[in-house]
C-alpha positions as CSV (number, residue, x, y, z in Angstrom):
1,X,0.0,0.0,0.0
2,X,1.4,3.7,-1.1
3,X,1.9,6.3,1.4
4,X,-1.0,8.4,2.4
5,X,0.0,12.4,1.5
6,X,-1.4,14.9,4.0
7,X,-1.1,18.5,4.0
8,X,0.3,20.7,6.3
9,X,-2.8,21.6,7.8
10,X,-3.7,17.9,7.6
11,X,-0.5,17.0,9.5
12,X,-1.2,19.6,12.4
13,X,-4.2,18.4,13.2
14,X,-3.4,14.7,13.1
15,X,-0.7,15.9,15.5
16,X,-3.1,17.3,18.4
17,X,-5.1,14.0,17.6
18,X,-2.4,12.7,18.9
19,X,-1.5,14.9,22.0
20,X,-5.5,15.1,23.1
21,X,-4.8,10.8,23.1
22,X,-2.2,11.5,25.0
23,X,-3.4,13.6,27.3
24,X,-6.1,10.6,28.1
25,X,-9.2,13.0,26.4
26,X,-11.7,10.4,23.7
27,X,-12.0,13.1,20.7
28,X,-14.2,10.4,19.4
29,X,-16.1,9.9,22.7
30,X,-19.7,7.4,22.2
31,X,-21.8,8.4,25.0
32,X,-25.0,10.5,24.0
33,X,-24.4,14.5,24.2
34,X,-27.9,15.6,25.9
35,X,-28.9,18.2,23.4
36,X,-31.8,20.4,24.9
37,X,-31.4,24.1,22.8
38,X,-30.6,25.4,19.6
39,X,-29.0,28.2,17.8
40,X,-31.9,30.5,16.5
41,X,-34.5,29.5,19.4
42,X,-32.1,30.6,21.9
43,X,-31.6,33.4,19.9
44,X,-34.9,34.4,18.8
45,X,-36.9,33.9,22.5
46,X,-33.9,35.1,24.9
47,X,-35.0,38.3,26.8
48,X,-34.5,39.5,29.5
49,X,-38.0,38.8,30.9
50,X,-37.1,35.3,29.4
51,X,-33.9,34.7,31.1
52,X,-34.8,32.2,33.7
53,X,-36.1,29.8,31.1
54,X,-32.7,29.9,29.6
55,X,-30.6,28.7,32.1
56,X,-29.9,25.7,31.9
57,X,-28.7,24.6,28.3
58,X,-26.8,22.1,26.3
59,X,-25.6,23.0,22.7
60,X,-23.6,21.0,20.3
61,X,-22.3,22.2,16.9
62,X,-19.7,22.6,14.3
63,X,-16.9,25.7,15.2
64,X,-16.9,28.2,12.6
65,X,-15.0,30.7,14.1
66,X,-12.5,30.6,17.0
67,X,-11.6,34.5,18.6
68,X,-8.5,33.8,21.3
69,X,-8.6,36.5,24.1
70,X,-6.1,34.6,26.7
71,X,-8.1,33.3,29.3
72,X,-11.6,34.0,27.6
73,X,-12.6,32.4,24.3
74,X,-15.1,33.5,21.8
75,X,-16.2,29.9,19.7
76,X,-19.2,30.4,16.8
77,X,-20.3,26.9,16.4
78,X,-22.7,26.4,13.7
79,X,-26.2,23.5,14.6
80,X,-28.7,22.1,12.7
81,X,-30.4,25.4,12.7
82,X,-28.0,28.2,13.0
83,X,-25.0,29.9,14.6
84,X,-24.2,30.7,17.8
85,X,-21.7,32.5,20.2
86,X,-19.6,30.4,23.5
87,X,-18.5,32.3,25.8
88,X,-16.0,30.1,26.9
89,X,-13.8,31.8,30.4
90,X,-10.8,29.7,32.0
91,X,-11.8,29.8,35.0
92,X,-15.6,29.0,34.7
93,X,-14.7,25.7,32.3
94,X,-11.8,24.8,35.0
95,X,-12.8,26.2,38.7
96,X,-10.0,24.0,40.3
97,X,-6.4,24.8,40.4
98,X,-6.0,22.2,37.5
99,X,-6.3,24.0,34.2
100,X,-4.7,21.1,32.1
101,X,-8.2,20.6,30.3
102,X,-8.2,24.2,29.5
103,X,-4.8,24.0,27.8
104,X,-5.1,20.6,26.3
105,X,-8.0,21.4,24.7
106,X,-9.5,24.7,24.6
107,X,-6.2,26.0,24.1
108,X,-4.6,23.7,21.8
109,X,-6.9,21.1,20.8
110,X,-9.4,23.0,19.1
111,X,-10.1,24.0,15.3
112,X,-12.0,25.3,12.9
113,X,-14.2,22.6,12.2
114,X,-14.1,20.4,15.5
115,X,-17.4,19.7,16.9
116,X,-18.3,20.7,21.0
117,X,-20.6,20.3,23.6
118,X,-21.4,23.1,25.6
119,X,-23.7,23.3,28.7
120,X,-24.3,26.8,30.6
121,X,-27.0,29.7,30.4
122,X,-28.2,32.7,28.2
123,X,-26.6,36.0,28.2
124,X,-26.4,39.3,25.9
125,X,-22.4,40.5,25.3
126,X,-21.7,43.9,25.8
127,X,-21.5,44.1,22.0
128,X,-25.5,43.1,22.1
129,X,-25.7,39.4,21.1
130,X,-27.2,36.6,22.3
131,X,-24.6,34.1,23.7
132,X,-24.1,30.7,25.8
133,X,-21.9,31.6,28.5
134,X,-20.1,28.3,29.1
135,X,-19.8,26.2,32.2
136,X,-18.4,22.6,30.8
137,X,-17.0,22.7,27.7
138,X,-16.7,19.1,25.5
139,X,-14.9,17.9,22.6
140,X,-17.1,15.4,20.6
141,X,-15.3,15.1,17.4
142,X,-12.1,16.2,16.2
143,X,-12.4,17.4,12.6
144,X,-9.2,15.9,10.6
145,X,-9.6,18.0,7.6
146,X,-9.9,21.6,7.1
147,X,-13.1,23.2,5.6
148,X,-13.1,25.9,2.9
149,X,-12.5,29.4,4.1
150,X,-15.5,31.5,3.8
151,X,-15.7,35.0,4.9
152,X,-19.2,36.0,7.1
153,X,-20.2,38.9,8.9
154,X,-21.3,38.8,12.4
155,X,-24.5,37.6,11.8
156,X,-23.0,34.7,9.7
157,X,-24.2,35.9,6.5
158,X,-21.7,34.5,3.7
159,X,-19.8,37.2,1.5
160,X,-17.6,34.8,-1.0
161,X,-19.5,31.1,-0.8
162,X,-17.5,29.2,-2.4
163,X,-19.6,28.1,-6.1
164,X,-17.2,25.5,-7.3
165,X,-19.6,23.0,-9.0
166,X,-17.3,20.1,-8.8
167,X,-16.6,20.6,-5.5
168,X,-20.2,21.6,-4.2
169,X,-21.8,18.3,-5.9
170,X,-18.9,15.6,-5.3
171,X,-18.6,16.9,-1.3
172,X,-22.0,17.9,-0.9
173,X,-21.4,17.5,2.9
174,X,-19.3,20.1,3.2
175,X,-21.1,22.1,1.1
176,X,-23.8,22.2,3.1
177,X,-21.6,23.1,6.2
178,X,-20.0,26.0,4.7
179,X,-23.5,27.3,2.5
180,X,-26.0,27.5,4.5
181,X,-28.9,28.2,1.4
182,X,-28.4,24.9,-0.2
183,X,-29.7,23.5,3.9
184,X,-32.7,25.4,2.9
185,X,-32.9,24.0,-0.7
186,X,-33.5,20.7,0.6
187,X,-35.5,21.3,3.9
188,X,-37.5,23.0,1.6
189,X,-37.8,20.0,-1.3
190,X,-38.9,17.7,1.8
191,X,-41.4,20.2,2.7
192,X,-42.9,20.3,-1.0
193,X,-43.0,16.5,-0.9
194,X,-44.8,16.4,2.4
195,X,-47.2,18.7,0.9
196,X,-48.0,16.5,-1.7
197,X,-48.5,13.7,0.9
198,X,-51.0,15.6,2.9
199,X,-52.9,16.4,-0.1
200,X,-53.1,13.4,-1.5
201,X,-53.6,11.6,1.6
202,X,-56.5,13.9,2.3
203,X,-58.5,13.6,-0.6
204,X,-58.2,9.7,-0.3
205,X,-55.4,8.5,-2.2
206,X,-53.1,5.1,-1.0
207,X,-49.2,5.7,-1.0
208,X,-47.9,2.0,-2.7
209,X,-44.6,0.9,-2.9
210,X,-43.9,-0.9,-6.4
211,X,-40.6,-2.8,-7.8
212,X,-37.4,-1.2,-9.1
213,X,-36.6,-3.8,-10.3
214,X,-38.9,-4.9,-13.4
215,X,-38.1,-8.1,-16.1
216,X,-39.9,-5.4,-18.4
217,X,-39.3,-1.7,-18.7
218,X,-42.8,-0.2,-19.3
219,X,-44.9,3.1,-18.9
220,X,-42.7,5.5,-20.6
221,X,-40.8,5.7,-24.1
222,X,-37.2,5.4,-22.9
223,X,-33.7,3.9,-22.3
224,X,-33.4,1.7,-19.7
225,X,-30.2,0.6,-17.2
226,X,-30.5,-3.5,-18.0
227,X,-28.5,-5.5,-15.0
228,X,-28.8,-9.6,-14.6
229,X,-30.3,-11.2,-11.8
230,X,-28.4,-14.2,-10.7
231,X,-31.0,-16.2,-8.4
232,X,-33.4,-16.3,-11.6
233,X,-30.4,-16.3,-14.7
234,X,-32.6,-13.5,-16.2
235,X,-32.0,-9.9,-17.5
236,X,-34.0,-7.3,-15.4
237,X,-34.2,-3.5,-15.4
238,X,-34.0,-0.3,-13.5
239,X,-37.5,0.7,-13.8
240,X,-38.3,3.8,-16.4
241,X,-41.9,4.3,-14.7
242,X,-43.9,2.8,-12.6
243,X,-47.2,3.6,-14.2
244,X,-48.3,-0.5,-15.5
245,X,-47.8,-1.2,-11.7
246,X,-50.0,1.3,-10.7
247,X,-52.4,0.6,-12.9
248,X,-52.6,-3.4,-12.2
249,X,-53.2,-1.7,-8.9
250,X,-56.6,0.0,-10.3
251,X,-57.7,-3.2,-11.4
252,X,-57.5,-4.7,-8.4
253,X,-60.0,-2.6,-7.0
254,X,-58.2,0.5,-5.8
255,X,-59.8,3.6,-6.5
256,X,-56.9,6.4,-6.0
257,X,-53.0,4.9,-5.4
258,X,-49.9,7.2,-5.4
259,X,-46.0,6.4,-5.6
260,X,-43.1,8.9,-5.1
261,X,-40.9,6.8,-7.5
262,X,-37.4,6.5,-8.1
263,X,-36.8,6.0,-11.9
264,X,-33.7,5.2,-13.9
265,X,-33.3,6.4,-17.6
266,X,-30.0,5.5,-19.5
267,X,-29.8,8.8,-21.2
268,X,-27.7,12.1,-21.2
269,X,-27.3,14.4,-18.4
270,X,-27.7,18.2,-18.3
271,X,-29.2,21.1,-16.1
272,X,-32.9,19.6,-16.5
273,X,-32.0,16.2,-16.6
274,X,-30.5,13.7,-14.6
275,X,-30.1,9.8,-14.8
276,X,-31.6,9.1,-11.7
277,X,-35.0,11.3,-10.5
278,X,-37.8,11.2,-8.8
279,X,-41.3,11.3,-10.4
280,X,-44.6,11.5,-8.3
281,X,-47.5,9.3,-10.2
282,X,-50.9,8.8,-9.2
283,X,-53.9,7.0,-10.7
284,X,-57.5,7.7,-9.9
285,X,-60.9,5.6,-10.9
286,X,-63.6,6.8,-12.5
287,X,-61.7,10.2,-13.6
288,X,-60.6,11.8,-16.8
289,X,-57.7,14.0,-17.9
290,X,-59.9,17.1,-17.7
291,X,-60.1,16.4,-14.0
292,X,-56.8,16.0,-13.6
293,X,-56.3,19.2,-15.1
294,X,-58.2,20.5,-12.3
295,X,-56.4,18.6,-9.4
296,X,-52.9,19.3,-10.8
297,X,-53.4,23.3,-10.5
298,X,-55.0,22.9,-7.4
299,X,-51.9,21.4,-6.4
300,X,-49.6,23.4,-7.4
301,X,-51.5,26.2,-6.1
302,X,-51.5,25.0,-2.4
303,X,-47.3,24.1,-2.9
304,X,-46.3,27.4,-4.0
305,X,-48.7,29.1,-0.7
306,X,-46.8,26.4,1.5
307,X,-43.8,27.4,0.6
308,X,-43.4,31.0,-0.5
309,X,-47.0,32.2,0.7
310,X,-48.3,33.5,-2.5
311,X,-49.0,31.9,-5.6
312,X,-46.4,34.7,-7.3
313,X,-42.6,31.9,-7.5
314,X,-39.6,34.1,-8.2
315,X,-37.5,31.8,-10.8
316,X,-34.4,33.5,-12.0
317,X,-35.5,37.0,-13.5
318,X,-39.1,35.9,-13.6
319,X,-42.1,35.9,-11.8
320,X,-44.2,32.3,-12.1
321,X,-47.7,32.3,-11.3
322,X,-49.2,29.4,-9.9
323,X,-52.3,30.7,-9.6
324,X,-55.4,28.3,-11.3
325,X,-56.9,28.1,-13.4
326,X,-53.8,27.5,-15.8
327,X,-54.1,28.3,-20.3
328,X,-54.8,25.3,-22.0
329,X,-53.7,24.7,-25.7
330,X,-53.9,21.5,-28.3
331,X,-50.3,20.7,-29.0
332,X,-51.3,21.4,-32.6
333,X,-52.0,24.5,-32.4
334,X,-49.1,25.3,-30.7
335,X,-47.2,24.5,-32.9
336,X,-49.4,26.5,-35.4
337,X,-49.6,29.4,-33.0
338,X,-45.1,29.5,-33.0
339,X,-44.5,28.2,-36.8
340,X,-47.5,29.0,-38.7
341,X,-47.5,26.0,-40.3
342,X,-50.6,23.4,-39.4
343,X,-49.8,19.8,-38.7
344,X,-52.4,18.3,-37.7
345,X,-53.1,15.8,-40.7
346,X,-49.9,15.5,-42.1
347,X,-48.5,11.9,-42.4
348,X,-45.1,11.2,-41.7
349,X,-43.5,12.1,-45.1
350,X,-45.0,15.6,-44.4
351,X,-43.7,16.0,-40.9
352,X,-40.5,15.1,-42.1
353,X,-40.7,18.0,-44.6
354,X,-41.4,20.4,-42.1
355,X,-38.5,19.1,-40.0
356,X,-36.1,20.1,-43.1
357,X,-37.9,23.1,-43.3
358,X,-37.6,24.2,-40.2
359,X,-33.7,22.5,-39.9
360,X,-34.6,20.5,-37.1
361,X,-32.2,17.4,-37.2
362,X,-33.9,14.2,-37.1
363,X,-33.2,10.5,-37.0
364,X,-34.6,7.8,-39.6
365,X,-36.0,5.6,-37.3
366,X,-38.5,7.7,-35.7
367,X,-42.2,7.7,-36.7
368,X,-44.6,10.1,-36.5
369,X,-45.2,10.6,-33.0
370,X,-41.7,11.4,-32.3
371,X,-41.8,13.8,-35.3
372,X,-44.3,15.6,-34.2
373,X,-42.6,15.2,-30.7
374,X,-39.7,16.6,-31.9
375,X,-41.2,20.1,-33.7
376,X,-42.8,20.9,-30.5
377,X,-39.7,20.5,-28.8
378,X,-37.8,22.6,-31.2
379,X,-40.5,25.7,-31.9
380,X,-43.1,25.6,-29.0
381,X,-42.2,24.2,-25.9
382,X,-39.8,27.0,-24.4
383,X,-42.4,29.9,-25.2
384,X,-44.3,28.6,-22.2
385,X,-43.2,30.4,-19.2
386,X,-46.5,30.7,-17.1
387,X,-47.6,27.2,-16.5
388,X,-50.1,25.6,-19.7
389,X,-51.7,22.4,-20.4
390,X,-50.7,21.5,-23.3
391,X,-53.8,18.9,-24.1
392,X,-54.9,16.3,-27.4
393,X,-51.8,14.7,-28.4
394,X,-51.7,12.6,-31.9
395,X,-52.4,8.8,-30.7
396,X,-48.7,8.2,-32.2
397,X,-47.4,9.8,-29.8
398,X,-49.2,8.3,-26.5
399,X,-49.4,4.4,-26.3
400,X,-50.9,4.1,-23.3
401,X,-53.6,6.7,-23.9
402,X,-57.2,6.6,-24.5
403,X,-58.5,8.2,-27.5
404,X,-60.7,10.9,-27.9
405,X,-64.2,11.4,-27.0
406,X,-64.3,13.9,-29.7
407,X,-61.5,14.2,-32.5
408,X,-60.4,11.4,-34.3
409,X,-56.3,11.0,-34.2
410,X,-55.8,12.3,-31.1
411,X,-55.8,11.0,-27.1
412,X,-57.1,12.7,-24.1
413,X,-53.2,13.9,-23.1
414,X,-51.7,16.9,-21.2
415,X,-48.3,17.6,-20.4
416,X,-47.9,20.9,-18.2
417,X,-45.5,23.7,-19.1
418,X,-43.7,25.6,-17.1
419,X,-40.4,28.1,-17.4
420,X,-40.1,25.8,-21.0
421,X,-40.1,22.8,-19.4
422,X,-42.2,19.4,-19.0
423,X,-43.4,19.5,-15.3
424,X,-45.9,16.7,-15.9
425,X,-47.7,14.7,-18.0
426,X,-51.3,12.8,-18.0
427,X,-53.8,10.7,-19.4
428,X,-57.4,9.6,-19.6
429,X,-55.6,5.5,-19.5
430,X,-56.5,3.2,-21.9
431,X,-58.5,0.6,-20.5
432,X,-59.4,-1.3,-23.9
433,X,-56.8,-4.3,-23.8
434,X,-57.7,-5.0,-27.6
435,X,-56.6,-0.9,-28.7
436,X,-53.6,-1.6,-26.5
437,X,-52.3,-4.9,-27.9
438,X,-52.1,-3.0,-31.3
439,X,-50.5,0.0,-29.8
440,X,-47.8,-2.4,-27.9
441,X,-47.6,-4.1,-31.6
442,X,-46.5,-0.5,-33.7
443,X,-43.9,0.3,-30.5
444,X,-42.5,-3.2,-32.0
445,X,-42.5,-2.1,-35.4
446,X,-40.5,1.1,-33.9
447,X,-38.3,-0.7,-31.9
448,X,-37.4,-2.7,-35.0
449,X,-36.1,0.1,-37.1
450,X,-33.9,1.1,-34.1
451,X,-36.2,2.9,-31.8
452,X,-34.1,2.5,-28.9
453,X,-36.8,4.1,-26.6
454,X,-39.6,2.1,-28.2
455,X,-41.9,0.2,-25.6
456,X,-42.0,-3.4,-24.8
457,X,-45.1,-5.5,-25.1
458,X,-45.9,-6.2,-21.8
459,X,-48.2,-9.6,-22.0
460,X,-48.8,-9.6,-18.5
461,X,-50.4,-6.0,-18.5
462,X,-52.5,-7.1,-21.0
463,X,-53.9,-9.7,-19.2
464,X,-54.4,-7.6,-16.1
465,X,-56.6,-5.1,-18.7
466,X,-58.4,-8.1,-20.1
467,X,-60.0,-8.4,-16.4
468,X,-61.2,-4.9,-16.8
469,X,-59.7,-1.4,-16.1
470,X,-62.7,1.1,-14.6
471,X,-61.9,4.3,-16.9
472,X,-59.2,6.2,-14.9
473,X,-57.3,9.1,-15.3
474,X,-53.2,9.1,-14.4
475,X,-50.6,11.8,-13.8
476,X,-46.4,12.0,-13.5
477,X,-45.2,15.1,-12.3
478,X,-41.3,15.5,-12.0
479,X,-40.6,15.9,-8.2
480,X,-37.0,17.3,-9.2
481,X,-38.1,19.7,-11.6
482,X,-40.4,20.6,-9.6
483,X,-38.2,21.5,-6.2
484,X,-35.8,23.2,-9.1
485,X,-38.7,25.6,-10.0
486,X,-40.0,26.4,-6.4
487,X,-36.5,26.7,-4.9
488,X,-35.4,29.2,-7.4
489,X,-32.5,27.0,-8.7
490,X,-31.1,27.1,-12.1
491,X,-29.9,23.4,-12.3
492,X,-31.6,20.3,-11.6
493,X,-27.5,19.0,-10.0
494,X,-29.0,21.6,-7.2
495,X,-32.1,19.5,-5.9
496,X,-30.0,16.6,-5.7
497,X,-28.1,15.8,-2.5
498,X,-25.7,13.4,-4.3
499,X,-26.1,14.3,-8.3
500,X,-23.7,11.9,-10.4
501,X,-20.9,12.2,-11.6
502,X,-18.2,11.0,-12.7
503,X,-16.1,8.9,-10.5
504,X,-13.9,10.4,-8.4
505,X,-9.8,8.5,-8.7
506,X,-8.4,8.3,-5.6
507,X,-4.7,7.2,-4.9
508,X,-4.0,4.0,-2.9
């Protein structure tokens, strides 16, 4: 095995390691710390007519700043919710005449970084901020690596955070010691998913748990992640969707089932996009995709009051308004509306025209649906900024769609818009098993000119439809997207606690 290279800083602190060892102090100690206060509590309800409620605390935190005054020390450490000022005094941490714990480790055990214990009571500085004036002082862990230098002001706000991508993403953990936003980023993404929850949950819906794992990747158009299962000698797959489990579900006799899923595309990566994300789906009996229209605003309304308290989301320089009832628009005359040029009963020589026309690059293996698919994508979708339904998609495009009540060549389909982006997409389902054999059979046909995204026939599907699917209506909606969007963050790499990358080399 090579030798390990430490830095400097590296080496010092491995060094008091050492020496605090030595000295018989655990900087690794296992018993529980009895945590009772926190940071901005203490801070934000400490008066004096509050005093005596303060008195007796226990803290624990990160130091972020260490100010050296001889016998009195001045220790920021940073919590779960904030930062906070130790007053730390010789003679108050070590009353007796032996002040070998004061100078083993206040003194010279501690650094930026460390974490402490500290027990003792509420007081205002003569500089006018809150403060724990220590009485036992204790080292819990001994931080072997420095942390980034950042620059804050008193009240800890950050002047020069450090933005590095490739650092922030591959050591997200210090990245969320040293900016305290991105905490905020993700306590609020939990808070937008518990929203959900409640609503959902109110209204009636089951939350289900379905497999990862599938022998067939179904429900969307897309490349999967293929891996071998070794107890059955078969290939399996990360799952693309999660939507033929759901439905099975719906023929079973549940009326309203929902599934925060985990999905796994084997495609490219960029600032909307990543391999791995999450995408809320729910299905619901007896319903159609004009319902679901309805629901899904009054959604999103009741996220963006959660979280922001008006309907009015700032993202970037603009101003998103959540507020329902959102524009709806056929996906033909979208495209109409940004080209001028009508589409709606051209065949696929035609569409292909209008791609050259238009110099939108396309490959030969794609049929209609994915022309059509692909003009949208290129002329219409990024004009819509305010949230819109785009609704009555050609049937080409939408296997797993019923088609509609009204106009022949389309399905009951919307995908919602918002900031240029898909946010989600639903259906009226198609419950006719006979319509859906023949749409599984053209995704073949596809798939055999080198479709690569092309769906599988899934028998066993069919057989759960020939039992009878009641009509039902089903929705995805892009959790990460989503959190991007509400959160006011420009890449999707910034929702993601752990985004991927690529491997990191280390040296032996």
């Amino acid at each position: 095995m090579s030798e390990v290279h430490f830095s400097e800083q590296e080496l010092i602190r491995r060094e008091k390691l050492a020496k605090l060892q030595a000295a018989g102090i655990d900087p690794f100690p296992a018993p529980l710390y009895p945590v009772n206060s926190f940071s901005t509590d203490i801070k934000n309800n400490y008066t004096e007519e509050t005093k005596d409620q303060f008195t007796n605390l226990c803290v624990a935190g990160r130091i972020m700043s260490i100010n050296d005054k001889g016998k009195v020390f001045f220790i920021k450490i940073q919590d779960s919710k904030g930062i906070i000022q130790l007053y730390v005094k010789r003679d108050d941490i070590c009353p007796e005449e032996d002040k070998s714990f004061w100078d083993n480790v206040v003194k010279h055990g501690l650094d930026l970084g460390d974490i402490i214990g500290c027990t003792g009571y509420a007081f205002i500085t003569k500089t006018g901020e809150t403060s724990v004036h220590a009485q036992t002082i204790s080292l819990l862990t001994k931080s072997l690596k420095p942390l980034p230098v950042v620059k804050r002001d008193e009240e800890g706000n950050i002047f020069d955070a450090v933005t590095d991508p490739e650092f922030r993403y591959r050591q997200r953990y210090a990245d969320l010691i040293i900016n305290p936003d991105v905490k905020d980023t993700f306590v609020k993404r939990t808070k937008i998913i518990n929203t959900i929850r409640e609503y959902l949950n109110a209204q009636g819906a089951i939350e289900v748990d379905t497999p990862v794992l599938q022998a067939i990747p179904g429900g969307a158009a897309a490349r999967p992640f293929i891996t071998h299962h070794n107890a059955l000698d078969v290939p399996f797959y990360l799952r693309i969707a999660n939507e033929l489990y759901l439905k099975r579900l719906i023929v079973g006799g549940f009326d309203w089932v929902y599934e925060f899923s985990r999905n796994f595309r084997n495609e490219g990566m960029d600032r909307t996009h990543n391999p791995e994300f999450t995408v809320l789906e729910w299905y619901t009996a007896y319903k159609d995709y004009i319902w679901m229209m309805e629901i899904t605003e009054q959604l999103f309304e009741k996220i963006a009051l959660t979280i922001h308290g008006t309907t009015d989301v700032q993202l970037g320089d603009k101003v998103i308004s959540f507020k329902a009832p959102f524009k709806r628009i056929s996906i033909h005359d979208s495209i109409k509306e940004n080209t001028g040029i009508d589409v709606s009963e051209m065949d696929e020589a035609g569409l292909r025209e209008v791609c050259k026309q238009l110099k939108i690059d396309v490959p030969p293996t794609i049929g209609k649906g994915k022309l059509i698919d692909e003009i949208f994508g290129a002329t219409s979708e990024h004009t819509y900024v305010q949230p819109t339904f785009i609704i009555d998609y050609p049937v080409e495009m939408s296997p797993l769609t019923k088609k509609h009540r009204s106009k022949p060549g389309l399905v009951e389909r919307f995908e919602l818009m918002v900031n240029g982006k898909e946010l989600a997409n639903a259906y009226t389902e198609l419950n006719d098993p006979i319509d859906q054999r023949e749409r599984f059979e053209e995704q073949v046909k596809l798939m055999e000119r080198g479709d690569d995204e092309a769906m599988f026939i899934d028998y066993d599907f069919l057989r759960a439809l020939e039992y009878g699917m009641p009509p039902t209506s089903g929705i995805g909606i892009g959790i990460d997207r989503l959190c991007m969007m509400m959160t006011n963050q420009a890449s999707i790499q910034d929702v993601l606690l752990f985004p991927q990358m690529r491997p990191e080399k280390f040296e032996d």
